[in-house]
C-alpha positions as CSV (number, residue, x, y, z in Angstrom):
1,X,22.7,47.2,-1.0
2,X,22.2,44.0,1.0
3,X,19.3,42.7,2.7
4,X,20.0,40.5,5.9
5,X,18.4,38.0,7.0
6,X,17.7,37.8,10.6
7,X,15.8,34.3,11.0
8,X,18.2,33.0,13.5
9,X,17.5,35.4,15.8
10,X,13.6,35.4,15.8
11,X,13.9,31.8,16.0
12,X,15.9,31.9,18.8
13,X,13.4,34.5,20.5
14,X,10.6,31.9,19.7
15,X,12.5,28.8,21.0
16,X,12.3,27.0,18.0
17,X,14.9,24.8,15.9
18,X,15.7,24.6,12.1
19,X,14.1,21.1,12.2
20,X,10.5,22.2,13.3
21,X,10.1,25.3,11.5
22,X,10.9,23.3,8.4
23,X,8.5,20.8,9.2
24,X,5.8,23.6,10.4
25,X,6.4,25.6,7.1
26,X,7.0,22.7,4.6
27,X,10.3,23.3,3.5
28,X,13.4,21.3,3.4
29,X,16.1,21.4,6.3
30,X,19.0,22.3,4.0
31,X,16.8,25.2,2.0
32,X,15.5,26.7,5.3
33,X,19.1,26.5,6.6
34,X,20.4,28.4,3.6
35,X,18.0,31.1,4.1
36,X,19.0,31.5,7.3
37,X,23.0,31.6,7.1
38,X,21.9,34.6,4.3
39,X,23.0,32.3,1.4
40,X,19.4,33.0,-0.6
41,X,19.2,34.8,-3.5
42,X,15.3,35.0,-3.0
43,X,12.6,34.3,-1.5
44,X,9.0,33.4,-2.5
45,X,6.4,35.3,-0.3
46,X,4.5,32.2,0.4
47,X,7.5,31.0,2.1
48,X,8.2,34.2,4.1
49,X,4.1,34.1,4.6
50,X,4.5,31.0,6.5
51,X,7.6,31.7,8.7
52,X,5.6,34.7,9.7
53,X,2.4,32.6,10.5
54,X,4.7,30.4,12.8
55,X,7.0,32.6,14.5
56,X,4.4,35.2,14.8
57,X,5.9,37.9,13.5
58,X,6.1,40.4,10.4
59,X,8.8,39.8,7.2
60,X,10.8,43.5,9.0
61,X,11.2,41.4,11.7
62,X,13.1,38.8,9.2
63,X,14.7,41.2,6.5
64,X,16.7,43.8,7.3
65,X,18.5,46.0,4.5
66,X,21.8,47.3,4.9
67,X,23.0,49.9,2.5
68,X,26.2,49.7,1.1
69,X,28.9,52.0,2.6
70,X,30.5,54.1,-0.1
């Protein structure tokens, strides 16, 4: 099981950088970059609550999961 993180791509679609969201959302440049290369181990919902709220969009547009293939 993995779940994917698709943030580049809805911020692309939104014509935003790294730099602003972080600033919109209140989160660090490196931490927001790491979630969205799909290095997090977790997320806290009020994070994921405030990408939404700025990209205008719902966490399934973000998160993705992928099952494993056996």
């Amino acid at each position: 099981m993995k779940i994917i993180v698709n943030l580049d791509v809805m911020m692309a679609k939104r014509k935003i950088s790294l730099q602003e969201l972080a600033e919109r959302i209140g989160i660090t440049n490196a931490n927001l970059s790491i979630l969205k290369n799909n290095k997090a181990k977790a997320i806290r919902f009020n994070t994921l609550e405030a990408i939404c709220r700025e990209l205008d969009c719902q966490p399934g547009d973000i998160l993705e999961y992928v099952a494993d293939e056996d």
